[in-house]
N, C-alpha and C positions, 0 to 999 in steps of 0.2 A: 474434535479431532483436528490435529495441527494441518494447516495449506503443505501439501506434498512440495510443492513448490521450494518453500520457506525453506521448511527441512530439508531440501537437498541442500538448497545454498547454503545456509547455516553449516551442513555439517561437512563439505566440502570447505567455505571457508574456515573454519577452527581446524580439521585434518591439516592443512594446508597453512596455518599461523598468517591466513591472509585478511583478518576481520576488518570491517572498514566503521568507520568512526560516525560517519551519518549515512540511514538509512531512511528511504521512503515505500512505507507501502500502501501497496493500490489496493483497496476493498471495495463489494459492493455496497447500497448505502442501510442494505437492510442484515448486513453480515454481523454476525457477533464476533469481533475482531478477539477479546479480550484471553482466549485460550490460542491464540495463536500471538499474542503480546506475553504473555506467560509463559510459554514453550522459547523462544526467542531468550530470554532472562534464564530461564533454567539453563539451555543449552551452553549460552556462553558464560554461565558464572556455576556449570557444572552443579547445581543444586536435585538434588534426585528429589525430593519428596518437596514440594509448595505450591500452597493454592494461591488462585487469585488474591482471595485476602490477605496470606500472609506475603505476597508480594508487592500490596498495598503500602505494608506497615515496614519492609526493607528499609536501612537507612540509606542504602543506596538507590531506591527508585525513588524517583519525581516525575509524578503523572499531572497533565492538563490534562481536563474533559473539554475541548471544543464541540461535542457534539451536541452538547445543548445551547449554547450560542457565540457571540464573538470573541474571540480572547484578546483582551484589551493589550496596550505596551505595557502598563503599569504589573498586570496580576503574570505576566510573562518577563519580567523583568525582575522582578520577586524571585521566581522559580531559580532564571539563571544565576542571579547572586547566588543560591541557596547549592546551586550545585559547584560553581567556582568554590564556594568556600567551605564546601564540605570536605569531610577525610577521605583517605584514600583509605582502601581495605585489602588484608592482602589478596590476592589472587581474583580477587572482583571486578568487576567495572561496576562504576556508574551508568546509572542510565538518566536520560531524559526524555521521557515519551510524550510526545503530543498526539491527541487524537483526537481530527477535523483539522488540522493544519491549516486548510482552506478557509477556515473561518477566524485567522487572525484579522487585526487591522493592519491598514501598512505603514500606522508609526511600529506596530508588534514586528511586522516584517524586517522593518529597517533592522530593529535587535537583532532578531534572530539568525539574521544574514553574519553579522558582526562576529557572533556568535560561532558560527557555523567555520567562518574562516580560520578561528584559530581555536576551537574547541580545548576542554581543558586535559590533560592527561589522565589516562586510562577512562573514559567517558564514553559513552556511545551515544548517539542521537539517536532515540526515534520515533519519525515522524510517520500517522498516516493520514490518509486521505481518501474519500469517495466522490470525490472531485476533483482530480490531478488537474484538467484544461483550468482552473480555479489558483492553480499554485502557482505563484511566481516561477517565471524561468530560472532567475536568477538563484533562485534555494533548491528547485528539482536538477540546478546544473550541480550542486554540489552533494547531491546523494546519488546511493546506489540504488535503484527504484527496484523494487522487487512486487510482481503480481500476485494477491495473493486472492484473488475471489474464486468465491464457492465453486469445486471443480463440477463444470457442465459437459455434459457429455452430447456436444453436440451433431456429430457424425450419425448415435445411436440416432437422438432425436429426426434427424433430417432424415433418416432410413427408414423412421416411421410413418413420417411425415408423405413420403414417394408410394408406399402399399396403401395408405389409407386413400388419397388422394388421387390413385395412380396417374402417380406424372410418367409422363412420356421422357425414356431415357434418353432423346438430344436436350432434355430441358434441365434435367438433372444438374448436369456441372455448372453452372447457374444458380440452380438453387443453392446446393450448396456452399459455391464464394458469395450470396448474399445471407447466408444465415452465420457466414464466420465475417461476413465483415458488422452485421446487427452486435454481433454477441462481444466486438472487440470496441464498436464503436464507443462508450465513455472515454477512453483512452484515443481514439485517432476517427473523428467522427467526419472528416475531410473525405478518407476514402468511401467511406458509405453514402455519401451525396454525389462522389466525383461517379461511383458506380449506378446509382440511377441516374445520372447526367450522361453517361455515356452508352447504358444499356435497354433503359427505357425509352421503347418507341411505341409504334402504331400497333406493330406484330407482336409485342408480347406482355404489351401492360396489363392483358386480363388476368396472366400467372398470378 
C-alpha cells in the first residue's frame, strides 16, 4: 500500500501542474520502498495497470540499486549518459531512480550534483534514502524531500504504553514529546539528545 503521504503530494502536485524535477524520499531501512517507487511512476505517467516488473523493463525508467553496496562514479555515470540520451515519449517523463542514494562515492556525488543542476527535460529524479543525515547537503538542498516511512501510530502506542504502565498524568506530556521526538529522530537526531540534556535529572531519570 502506497505512503498516504506520497499520495497526497503526488496527487496535489499533478492536480496543480506543480511536479518538481528532483525528489528525495525518506524511508525506513527495513521498508520495502518499491510499491511506493511504482505508484509514484504510475501516477505521473498515468499508467493504470503496471507491476513492478513491467516498470523494470519501461524504456523510460533507469533504476540504481544502492542498497546492496556503493555506487561507484563510473556505473552512475553510465546511467546518466543513458538517460540524457535517451528519447523523449510522448506524455511521459523519464525517470531516474536511485535507491540508497547515501551510498554513493563522492566522485558519484560530484556527478550527480552536476546533474541535478540542469537535469534533462521532461525527466524526473528519484532519489531515496534511509539515511538522509548520510546525504550530502548540497543534493538534499536541491530536492523536494518527502517522508515516506511506514505510517506509526504513535499517539495509539504511547496511550497503551500510560494503562499498562500506569504513568501518572503530570508525567504524561513528557512521555509523549519523547516518544515523537525517538520516532523522528533518523531525520533530526539533535533534538532527541538536546531533550535528554535538558530534561534528564535526578527527579525523573527512573521514567
Amino acid at each position: 500500500m502506497i505512503n498516504a503521504n506520497l499520495s497526497k503530494v503526488l496527487e496535489n502536485s499533478i492536480k496543480n501542474n506543480k511536479l518538481q524535477q528532483v525528489y528525495l524520499l525518506f524511508s525506513r531501512s527495513n521498508q520495502d520502498i518499491d510499491l511506493d517507487i511504482l505508484e509514484f511512476v504510475r501516477l505521473v505517467n498515468d499508467e493504470k495497470q503496471i507491476s513492478w516488473h513491467q516498470c523494470l523493463q519501461k524504456e523510460y525508467c533507469f533504476i540504481i540499486d544502492g542498497s546492496q553496496g556503493e555506487i561507484s562514479k563510473e556505473n552512475l555515470q553510465e546511467f546518466l549518459n543513458r538517460v540524457s540520451k535517451s528519447s523523449l515519449f510522448a506524455n511521459k517523463y523519464k525517470f531516474l531512480i536511485i535507491k540508497c542514494v547515501e551510498n554513493i562515492t563522492l566522485k558519484a556525488a560530484n556527478s550527480i550534483l552536476k546533474f541535478l543542476e540542469n537535469p534533462p527535460f521532461n525527466t524526473i529524479i528519484l532519489l531515496h534514502t534511509i539515511k538522509p543525515q548520510n546525504v550530502l547537503k548540497t543534493i538534499k538542498s536541491r530536492c523536494f524531500i518527502i517522508d515516506i516511512r511506514d505510517d506509526f501510530n504513535a499517539v495509539a502506542s504511547v496511550e497503551s504504553f500510560f494503562i499498562t504502565y500506569k504513568i501518572d498524568v503530570s508525567k504524561q506530556k513528557q512521555f509523549r514529546e519523547l516518544a515523537d521526538l525517538i520516532y523522528n529522530s533518523p531525520a533530526n537526531l539533535f533534538n532527541l539528545i538536546l531533550f535528554y540534556i535538558q530534561q534528564l535529572n535526578i527527579e525523573n531519570y527512573k521514567n
